[in-house]
DOSEVEX-9249 format. One line per 10 residues: number of its first residue (from 1); their letters; for each residue x, y negated, z negated of C-alpha. Coordinates in nm, 4 decimals, always signed. Layout:
BEGIN
NUM) A) X Y Z | ...
***
This chain:
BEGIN
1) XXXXXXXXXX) +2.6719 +1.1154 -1.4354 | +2.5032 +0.9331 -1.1635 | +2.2833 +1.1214 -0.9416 | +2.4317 +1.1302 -0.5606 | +2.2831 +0.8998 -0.2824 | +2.0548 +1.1743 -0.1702 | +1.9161 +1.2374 -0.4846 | +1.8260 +0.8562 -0.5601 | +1.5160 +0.6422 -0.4676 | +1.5842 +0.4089 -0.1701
11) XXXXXXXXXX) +1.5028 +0.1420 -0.3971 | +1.8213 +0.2502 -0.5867 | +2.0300 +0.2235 -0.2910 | +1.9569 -0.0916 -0.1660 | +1.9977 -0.2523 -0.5315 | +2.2742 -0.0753 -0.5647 | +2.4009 -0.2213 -0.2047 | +2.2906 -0.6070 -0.3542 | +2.4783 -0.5736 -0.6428 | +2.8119 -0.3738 -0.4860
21) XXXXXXXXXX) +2.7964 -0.0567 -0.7176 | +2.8095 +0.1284 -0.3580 | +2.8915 +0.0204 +0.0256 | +2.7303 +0.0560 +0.3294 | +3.0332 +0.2359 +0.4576 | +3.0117 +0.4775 +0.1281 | +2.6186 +0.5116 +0.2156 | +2.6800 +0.5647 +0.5590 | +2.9483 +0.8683 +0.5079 | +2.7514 +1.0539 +0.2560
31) XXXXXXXXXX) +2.4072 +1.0542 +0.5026 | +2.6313 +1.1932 +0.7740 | +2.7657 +1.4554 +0.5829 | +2.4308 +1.5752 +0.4651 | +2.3846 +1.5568 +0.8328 | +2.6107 +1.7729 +0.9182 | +2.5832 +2.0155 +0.6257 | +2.1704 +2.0557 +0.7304 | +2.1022 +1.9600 +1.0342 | +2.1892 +2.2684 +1.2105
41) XXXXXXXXXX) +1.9411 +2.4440 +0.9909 | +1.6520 +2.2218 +0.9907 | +1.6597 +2.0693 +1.3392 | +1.5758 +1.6470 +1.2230 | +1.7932 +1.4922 +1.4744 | +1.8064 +1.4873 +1.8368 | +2.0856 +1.2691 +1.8764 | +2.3806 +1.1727 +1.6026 | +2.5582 +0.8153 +1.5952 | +2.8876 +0.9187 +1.3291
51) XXXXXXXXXX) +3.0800 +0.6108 +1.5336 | +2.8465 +0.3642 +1.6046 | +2.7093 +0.3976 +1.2429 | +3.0325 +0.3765 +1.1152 | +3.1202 +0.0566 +1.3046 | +2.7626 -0.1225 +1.1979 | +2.8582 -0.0639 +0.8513 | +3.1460 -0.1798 +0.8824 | +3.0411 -0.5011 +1.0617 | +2.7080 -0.6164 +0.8410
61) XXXXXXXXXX) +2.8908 -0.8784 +0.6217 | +2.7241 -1.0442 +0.3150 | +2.4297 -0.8696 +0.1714 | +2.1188 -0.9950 +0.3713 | +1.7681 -0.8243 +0.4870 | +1.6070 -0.6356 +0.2594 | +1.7476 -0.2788 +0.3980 | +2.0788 -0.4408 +0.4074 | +2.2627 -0.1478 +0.4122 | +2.0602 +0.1643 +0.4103
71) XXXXXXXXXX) +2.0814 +0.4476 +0.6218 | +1.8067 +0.5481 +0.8339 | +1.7444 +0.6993 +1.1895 | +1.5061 +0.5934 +1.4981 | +1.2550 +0.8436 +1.5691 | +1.3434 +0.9715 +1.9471 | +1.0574 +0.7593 +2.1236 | +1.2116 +0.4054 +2.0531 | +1.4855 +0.2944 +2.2539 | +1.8009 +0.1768 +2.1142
81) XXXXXXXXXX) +2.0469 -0.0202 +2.3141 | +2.3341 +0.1827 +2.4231 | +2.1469 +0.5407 +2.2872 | +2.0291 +0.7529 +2.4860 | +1.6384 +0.7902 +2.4570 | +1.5651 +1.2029 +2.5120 | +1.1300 +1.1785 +2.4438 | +1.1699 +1.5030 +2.3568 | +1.1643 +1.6172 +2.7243 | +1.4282 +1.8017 +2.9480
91) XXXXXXXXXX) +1.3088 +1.5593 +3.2379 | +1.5580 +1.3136 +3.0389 | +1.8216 +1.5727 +2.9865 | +2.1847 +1.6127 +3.1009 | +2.2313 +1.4109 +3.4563 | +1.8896 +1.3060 +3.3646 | +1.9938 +1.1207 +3.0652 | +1.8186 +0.7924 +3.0098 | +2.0122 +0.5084 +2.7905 | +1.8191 +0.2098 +2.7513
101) XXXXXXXXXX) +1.9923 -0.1325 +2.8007 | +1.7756 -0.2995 +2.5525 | +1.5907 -0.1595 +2.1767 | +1.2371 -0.2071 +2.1884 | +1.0827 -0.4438 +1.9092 | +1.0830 -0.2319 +1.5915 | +1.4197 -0.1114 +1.6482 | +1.5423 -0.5144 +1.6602 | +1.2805 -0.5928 +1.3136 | +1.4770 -0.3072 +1.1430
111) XXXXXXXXXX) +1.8049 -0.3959 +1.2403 | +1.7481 -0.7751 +1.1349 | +1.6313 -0.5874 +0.8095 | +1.9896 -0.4717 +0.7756 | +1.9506 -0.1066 +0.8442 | +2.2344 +0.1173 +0.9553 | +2.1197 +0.4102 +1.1961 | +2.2425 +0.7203 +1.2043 | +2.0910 +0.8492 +1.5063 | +1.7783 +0.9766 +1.6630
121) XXXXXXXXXX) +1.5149 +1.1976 +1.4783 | +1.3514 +1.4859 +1.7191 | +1.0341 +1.4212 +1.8429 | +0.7877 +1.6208 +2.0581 | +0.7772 +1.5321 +2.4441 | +0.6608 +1.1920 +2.4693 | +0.5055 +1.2362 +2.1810 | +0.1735 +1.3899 +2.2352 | +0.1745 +1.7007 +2.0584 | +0.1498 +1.7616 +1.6806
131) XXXXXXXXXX) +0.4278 +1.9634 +1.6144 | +0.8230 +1.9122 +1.6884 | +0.8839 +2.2070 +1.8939 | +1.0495 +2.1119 +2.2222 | +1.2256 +2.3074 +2.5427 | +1.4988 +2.0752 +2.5103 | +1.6038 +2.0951 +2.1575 | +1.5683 +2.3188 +1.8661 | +1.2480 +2.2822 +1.6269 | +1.2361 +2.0427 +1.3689
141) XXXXXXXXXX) +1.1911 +2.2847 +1.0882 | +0.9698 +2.2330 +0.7461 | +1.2739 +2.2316 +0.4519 | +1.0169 +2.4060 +0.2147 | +1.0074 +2.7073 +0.4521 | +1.2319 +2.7103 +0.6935 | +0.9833 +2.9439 +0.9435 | +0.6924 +2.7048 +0.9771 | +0.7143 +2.3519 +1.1619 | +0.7554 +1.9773 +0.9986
151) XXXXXXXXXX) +0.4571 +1.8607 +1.1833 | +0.4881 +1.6060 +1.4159 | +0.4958 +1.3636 +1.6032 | +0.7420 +1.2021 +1.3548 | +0.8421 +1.5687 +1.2780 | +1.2291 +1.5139 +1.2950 | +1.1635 +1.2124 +1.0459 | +1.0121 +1.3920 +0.7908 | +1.2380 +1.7082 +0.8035 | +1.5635 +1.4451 +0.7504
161) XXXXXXXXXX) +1.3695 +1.2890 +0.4349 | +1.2595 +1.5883 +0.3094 | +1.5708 +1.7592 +0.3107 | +1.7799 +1.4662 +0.1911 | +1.9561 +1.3691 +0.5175 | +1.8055 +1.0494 +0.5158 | +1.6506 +0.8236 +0.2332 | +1.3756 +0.7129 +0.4756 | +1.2682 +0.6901 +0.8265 | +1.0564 +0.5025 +1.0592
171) XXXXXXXXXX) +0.7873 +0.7004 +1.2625 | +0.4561 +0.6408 +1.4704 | +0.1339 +0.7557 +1.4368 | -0.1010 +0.7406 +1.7564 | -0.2888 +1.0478 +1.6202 | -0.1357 +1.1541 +1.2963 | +0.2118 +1.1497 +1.3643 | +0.3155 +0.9909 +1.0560 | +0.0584 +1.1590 +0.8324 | +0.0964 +1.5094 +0.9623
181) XXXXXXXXXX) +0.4619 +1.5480 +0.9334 | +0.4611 +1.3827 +0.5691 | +0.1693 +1.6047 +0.4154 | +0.3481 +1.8915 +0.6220 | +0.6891 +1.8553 +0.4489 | +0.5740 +1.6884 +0.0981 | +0.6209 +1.3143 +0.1932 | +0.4776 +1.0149 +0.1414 | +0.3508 +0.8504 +0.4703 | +0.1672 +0.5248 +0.5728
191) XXXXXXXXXX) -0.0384 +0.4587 +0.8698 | -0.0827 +0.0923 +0.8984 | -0.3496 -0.1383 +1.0022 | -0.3300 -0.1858 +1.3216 | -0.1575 -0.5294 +1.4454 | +0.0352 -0.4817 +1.1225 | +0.3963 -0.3798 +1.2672 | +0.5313 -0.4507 +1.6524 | +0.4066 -0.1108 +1.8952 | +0.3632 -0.2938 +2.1863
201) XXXXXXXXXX) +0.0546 -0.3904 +2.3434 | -0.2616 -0.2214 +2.4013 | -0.1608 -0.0413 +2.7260 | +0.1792 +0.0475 +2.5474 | +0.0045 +0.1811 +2.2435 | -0.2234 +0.4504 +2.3923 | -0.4951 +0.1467 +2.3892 | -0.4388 +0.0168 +2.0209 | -0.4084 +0.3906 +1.8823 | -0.0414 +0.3676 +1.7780
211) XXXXXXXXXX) +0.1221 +0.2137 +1.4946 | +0.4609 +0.2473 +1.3149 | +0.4463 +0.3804 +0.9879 | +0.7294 +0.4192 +0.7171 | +0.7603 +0.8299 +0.5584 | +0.9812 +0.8626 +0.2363 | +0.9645 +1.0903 -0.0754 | +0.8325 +0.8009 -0.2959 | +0.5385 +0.5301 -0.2201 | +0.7936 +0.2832 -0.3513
221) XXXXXXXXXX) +1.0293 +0.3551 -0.0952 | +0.7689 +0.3807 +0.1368 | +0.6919 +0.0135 +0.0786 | +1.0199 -0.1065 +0.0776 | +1.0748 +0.0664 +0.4611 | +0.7490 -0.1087 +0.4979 | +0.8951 -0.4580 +0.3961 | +1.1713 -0.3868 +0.6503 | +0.9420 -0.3222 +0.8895 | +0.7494 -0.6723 +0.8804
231) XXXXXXXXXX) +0.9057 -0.9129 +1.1430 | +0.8988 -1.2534 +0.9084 | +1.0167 -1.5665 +1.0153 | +1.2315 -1.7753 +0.7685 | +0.9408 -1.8887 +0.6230 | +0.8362 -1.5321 +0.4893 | +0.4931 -1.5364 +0.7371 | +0.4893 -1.2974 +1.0232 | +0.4190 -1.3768 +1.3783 | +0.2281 -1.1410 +1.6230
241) XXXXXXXXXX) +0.3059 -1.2338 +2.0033 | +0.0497 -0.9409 +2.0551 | -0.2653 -0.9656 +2.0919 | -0.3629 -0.7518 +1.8117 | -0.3363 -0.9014 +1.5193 | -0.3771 -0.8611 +1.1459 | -0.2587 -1.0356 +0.8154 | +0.0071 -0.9161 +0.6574 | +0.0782 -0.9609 +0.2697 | +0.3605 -1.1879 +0.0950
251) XXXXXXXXXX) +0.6914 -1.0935 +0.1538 | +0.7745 -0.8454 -0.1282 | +0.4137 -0.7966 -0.2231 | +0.4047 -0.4211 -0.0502 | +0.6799 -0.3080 -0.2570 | +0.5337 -0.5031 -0.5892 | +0.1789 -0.3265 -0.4949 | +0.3893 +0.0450 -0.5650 | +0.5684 -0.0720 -0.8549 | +0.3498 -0.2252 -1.0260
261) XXXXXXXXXX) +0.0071 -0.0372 -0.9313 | -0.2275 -0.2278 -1.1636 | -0.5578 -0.3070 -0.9835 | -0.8534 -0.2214 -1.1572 | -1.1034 +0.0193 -1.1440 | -1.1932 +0.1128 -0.7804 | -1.4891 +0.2955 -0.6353 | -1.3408 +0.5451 -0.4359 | -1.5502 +0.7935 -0.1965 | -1.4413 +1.1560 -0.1004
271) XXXXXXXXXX) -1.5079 +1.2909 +0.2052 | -1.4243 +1.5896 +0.4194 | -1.5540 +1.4342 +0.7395 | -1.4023 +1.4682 +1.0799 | -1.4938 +1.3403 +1.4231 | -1.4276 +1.6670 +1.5741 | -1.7316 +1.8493 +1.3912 | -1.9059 +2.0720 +1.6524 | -1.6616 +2.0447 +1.9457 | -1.3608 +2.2630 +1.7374
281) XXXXXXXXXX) -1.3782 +2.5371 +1.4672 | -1.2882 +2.2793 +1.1806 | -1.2653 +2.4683 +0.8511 | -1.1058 +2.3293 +0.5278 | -0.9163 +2.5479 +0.4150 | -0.8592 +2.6915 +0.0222 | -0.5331 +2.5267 -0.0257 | -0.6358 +2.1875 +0.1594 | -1.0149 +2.1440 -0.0899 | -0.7686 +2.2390 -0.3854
291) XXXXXXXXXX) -0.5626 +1.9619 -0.2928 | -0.8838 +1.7104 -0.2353 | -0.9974 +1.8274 -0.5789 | -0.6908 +1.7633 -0.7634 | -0.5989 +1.4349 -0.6072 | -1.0261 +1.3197 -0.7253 | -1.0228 +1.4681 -1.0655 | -0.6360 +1.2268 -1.0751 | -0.8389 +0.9376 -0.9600 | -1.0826 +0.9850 -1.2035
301) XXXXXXXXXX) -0.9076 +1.0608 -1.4820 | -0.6559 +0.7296 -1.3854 | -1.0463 +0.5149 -1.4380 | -1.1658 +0.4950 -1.0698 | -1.5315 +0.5712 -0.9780 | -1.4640 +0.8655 -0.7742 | -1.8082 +0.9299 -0.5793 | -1.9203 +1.1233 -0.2948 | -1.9449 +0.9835 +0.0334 | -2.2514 +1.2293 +0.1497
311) XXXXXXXXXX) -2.2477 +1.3715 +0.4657 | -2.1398 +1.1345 +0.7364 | -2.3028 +1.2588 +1.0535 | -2.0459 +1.3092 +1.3525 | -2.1238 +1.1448 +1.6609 | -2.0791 +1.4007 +1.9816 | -1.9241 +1.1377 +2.2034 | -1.5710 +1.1699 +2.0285 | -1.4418 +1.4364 +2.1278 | -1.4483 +1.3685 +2.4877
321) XXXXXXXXXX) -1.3969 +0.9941 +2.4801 | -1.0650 +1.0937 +2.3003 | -0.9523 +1.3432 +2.5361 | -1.0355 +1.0832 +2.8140 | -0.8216 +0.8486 +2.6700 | -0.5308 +1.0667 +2.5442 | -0.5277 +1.1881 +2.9194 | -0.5479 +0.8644 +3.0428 | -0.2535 +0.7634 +2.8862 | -0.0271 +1.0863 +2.9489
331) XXXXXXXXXX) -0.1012 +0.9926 +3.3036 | +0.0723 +0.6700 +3.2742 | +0.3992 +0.8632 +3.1837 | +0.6959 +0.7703 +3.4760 | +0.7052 +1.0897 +3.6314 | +0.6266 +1.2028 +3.9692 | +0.8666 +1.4040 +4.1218 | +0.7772 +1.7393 +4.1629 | +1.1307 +1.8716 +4.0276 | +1.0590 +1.6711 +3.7293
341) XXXXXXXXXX) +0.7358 +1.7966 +3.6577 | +0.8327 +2.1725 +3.6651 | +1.0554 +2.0829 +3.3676 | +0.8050 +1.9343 +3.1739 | +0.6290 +2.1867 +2.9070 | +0.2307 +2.3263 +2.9704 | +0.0907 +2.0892 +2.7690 | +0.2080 +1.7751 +2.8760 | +0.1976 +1.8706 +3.2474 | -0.1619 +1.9446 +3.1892
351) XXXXXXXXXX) -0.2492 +1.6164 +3.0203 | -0.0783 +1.4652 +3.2932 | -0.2370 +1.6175 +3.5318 | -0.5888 +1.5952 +3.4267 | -0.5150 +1.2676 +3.3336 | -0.4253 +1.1253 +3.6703 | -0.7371 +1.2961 +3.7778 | -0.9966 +1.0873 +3.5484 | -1.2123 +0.8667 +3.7153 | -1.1683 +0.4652 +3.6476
361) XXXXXXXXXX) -1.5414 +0.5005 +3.5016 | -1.4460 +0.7713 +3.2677 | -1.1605 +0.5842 +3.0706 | -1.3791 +0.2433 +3.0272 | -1.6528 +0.4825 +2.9139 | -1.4593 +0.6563 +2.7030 | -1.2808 +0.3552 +2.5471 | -1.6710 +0.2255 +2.4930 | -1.7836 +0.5005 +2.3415 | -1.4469 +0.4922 +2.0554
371) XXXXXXXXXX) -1.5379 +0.1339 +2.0477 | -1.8619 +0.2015 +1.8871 | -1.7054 +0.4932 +1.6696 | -1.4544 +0.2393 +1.5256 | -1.7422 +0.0191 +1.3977 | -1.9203 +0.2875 +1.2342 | -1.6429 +0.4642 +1.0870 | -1.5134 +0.1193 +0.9627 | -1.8704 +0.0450 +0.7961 | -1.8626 +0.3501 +0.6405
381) XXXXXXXXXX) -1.4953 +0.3689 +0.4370 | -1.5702 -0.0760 +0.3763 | -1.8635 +0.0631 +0.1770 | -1.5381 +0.1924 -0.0897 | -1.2059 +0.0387 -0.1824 | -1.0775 +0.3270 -0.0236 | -1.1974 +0.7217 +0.0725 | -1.0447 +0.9958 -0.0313 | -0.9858 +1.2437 +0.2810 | -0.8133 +1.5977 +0.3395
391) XXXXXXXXXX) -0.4548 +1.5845 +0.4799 | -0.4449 +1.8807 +0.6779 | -0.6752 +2.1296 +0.7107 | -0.4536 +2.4306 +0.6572 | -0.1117 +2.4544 +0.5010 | +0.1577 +2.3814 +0.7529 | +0.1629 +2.5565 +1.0468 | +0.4150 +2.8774 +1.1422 | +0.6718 +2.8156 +1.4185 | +0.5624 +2.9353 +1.7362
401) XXXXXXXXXX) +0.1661 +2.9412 +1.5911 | +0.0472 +2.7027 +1.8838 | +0.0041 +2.8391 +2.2260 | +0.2972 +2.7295 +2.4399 | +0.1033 +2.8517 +2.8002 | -0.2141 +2.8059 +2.7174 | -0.2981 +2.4183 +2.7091 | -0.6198 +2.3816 +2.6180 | -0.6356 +2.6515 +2.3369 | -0.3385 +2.4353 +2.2321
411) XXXXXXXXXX) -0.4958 +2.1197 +2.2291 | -0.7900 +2.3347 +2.0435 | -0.5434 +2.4792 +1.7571 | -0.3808 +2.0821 +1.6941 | -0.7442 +1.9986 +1.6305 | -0.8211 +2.2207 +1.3833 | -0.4933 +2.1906 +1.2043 | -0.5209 +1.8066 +1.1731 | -0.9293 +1.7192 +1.2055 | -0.8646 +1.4338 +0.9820
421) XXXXXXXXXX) -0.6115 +1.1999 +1.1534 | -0.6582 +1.0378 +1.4903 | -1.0230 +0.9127 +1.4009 | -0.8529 +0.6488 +1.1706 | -0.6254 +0.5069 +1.4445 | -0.9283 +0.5324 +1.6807 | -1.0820 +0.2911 +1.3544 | -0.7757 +0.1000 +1.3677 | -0.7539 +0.1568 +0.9773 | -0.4549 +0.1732 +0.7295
431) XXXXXXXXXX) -0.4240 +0.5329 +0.5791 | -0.1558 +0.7045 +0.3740 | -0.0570 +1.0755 +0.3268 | +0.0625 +1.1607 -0.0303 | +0.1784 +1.4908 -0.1564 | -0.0450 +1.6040 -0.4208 | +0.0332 +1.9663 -0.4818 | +0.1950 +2.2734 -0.3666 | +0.0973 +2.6190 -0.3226 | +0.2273 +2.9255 -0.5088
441) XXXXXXXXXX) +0.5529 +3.0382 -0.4376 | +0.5593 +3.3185 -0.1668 | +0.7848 +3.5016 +0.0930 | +0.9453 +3.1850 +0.2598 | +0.8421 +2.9247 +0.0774 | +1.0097 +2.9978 -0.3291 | +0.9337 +2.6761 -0.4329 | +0.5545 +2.6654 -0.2418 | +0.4620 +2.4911 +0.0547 | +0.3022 +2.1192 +0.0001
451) XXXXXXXXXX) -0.0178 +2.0105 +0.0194 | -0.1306 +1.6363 +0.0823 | -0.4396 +1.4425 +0.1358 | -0.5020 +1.0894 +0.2677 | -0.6001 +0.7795 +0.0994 | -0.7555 +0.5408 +0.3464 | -0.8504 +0.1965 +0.3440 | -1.0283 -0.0964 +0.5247 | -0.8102 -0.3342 +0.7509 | -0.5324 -0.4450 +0.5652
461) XXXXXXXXXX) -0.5530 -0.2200 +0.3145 | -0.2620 -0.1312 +0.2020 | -0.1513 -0.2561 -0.0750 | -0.4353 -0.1184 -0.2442 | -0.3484 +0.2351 -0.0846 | -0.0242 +0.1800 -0.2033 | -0.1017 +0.1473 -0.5575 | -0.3406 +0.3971 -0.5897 | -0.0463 +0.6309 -0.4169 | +0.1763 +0.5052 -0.7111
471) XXXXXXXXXX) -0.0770 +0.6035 -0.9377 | -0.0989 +0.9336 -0.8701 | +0.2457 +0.9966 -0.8185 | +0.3050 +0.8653 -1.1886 | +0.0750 +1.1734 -1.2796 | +0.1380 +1.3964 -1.0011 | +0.5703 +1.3243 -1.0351 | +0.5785 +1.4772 -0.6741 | +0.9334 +1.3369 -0.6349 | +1.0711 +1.5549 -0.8728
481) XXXXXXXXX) +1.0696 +1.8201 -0.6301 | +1.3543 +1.9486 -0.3884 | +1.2816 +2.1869 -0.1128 | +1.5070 +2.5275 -0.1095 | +1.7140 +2.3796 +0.1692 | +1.7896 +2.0824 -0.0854 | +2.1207 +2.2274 -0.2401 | +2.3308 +2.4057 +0.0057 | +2.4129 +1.9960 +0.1611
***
């Protein structure tokens, strides 16, 4: 008997789509009833499309793109002609509503891919924090345990894959936010080079710090959302009208780099390093060095030269450079209206705030001072065909745990949680979260809670990230595992 849609490999699907075994319309019903069998529970979407789903299935023709057919969502920061855009904020709520007259450049690249959205997937306001708990919305909840968080900011992504609503979903990671929510809720997640995929310019992208990212349950299917995400002209190359740029691979050659993972012996260094050493309480916690251990002893057994990095000294300017510029660019967001504001939550009214209070001097200090932090850090993992770093640094966080009034112990507590993330998009580098292991079972959590770590590379990395995720998953078989919530759809 053949498995049901949510229980298959997107790579399934979509050659199952190709060769007319299924429909897009058949694909399309299925994901909406899983939608509406979960959702409720596990808080992934913001917004629901049943109709305008239904009619793009309907309406995509002969097989072309190579998502032609597949469900998926857009994460609740990208606009999408015609949907209303929420940011996770009440400000754009009710009479308030925003609906975009035109999709923003990823949205268009995964449409020409032949993707059929199902909706929007709930994101933190505007973004900023690392968690998907919002005033204007209900939590996007962790399907292994139901009481902690899915991370964020792509948290509504990862709770949909992880619970089977979706087969995969784009996100964006300016700090973690497809890394966090994937090692939160058991996923496999890719940060990509930066230049790699369309996220707008440097002003646009919190100055170069966000990329898209795909997040699915397998690093196949990771690379195929990642082949989808590519905007290739007919010849199979891929422009950049930005003016970041990097080289991306073949067409195909993502997808071929997870299926067939065969590249050698690599000298891979492990680190626990992060850039905010001595300005937060960082501590690695049991379950997060059990997971770093297990995912080196894989490597090593698998052939690589698994060394240690030694100590990489951190350098004291981080910290505050990053707040600087994080500030800098909540300040940017288009709100002023006093009314407004009051509906906005602590945190993002304070980054505001001391945002639009930062002198001019600050910011081009700031962005200086990560300048010379990307070169370093990008010496140091160029020195390896790829470090080994901790996902998170504890498992994933409780709902409620971070301080809704206080902002700075908040800003404090998303620190220490995820010490490993934002210095690779400060680096520009490509980095990928995969699931290694889970914890015992417990109160909550029957089937554990999952651990990940991340795999990062130098610039245009990732193929090579991607292989060595397929590796381990061939050991690890981390897709063989449903979350509790994973039967009652």
């Amino acid at each position: 008997m053949t498995p049901a849609p949510h229980d298959r490999p997107a790579v399934d699907l979509v050659a199952d789509l190709r060769s007319g075994a299924t429909t897009p319309t058949a694909l399309t019903e299925h994901f909406l009833a899983r939608i509406a069998a979960l959702n409720d529970r596990v808080g992934a979407f913001a917004t629901v499309t049943p109709e305008p789903a239904r009619e793009r299935a309907a309406s995509l023709g002969e097989p072309r793109g190579v998502l032609w057919g597949l469900p998926t969502a857009d994460k609740d920061l990208s606009n999408r002609a015609g949907v209303p855009t929420g940011f996770g904020s009440r400000v754009f709520a009710g009479e308030r509503r925003f609906v975009p007259e035109v999709s923003d450049d990823i949205v268009r690249v995964l449409d020409e891919a032949g993707v059929v959205s199902l909706g929007k997937t709930a994101a933190p306001e505007f973004g900023f924090p690392s968690y998907t708990e919002t005033l204007v919305g209900p939590p996007a909840r962790n399907p292994w345990d139901l009481g902690r968080g899915a991370g964020g900011s792509s948290g509504g992504a990862a709770a949909a894959v992880a619970s089977g609503m979706l087969p995969v979903a784009p996100g964006s990671d300016g700090g973690g936010s497809v890394r966090i929510p994937a090692a939160a809720c058991g996923l496999v997640g890719l940060k990509t080079t930066r230049g790699l995929l369309p996220a707008g310019g440097g002003v646009e992208s919190l100055g170069g710090l966000v990329t898209h990212g795909p997040i699915a349950r397998t690093t196949a299917d990771a690379a195929l959302l990642l082949e989808g995400m590519l905007p290739r002209s007919a010849d199979g190359s891929v422009p950049h009208p930005r003016t970041l740029r990097t080289a991306a691979g073949p067409a195909g050659s993502y997808l071929a780099a997870a299926q067939r993972p065969e590249i050698g012996r690599l000298r891979i260094g492990v680190s626990a390093f992060s850039a905010w050493e001595g300005a937060y309480d960082i501590r690695l916690g049991d379950e997060a060095r059990a997971a770093l251990d297990l995912a080196a002893r894989t490597l090593s057994d698998l052939g690589h030269e698994v060394v240690d990095t030694g100590r990489w000294e951190p350098d004291p300017a981080y910290a505050p450079a990053f707040r600087t510029l994080w500030m800098a660019g909540a300040s940017a967001v288009p709100i002023d209206d006093p009314a407004a504001m009051e509906l906005l939550e602590p945190l993002t009214r304070w980054l505001i705030g001391v945002g639009r209070q930062v002198p001019a001097r600050q910011v081009v200090e700031a962005v200086t001072a990560l300048a010379a932090f990307e070169r370093t850090l990008v010496g140091r993992v160029s020195a390896y065909d790829a470090v080994l770093l901790p996902g998170m640094a504890q498992t994933p966080r409780p709902i409620g745990w971070y301080d809704a009034e206080d902002p700075e112990r908040n800003f404090a507590q998303q620190c220490e949680y995820t010490p490993y993330t934002s210095m690779i998009n400060v680096a520009g580098l490509p980095a990928l979260a995969a699931p290694v292991s889970w914890t015992a079972p417990a109160d909550g959590a029957p089937a554990g809670l999952p651990m990940g770590v991340q795999l990062v590379g130098s610039p245009g990395a990732e193929r090579t990230l991607l292989s060595l995720s397929a590796q381990l998953e061939d050991v690890l078989q981390w897709a063989r595992r449903r979350p509790p919530v994973w039967v009652t759809g």
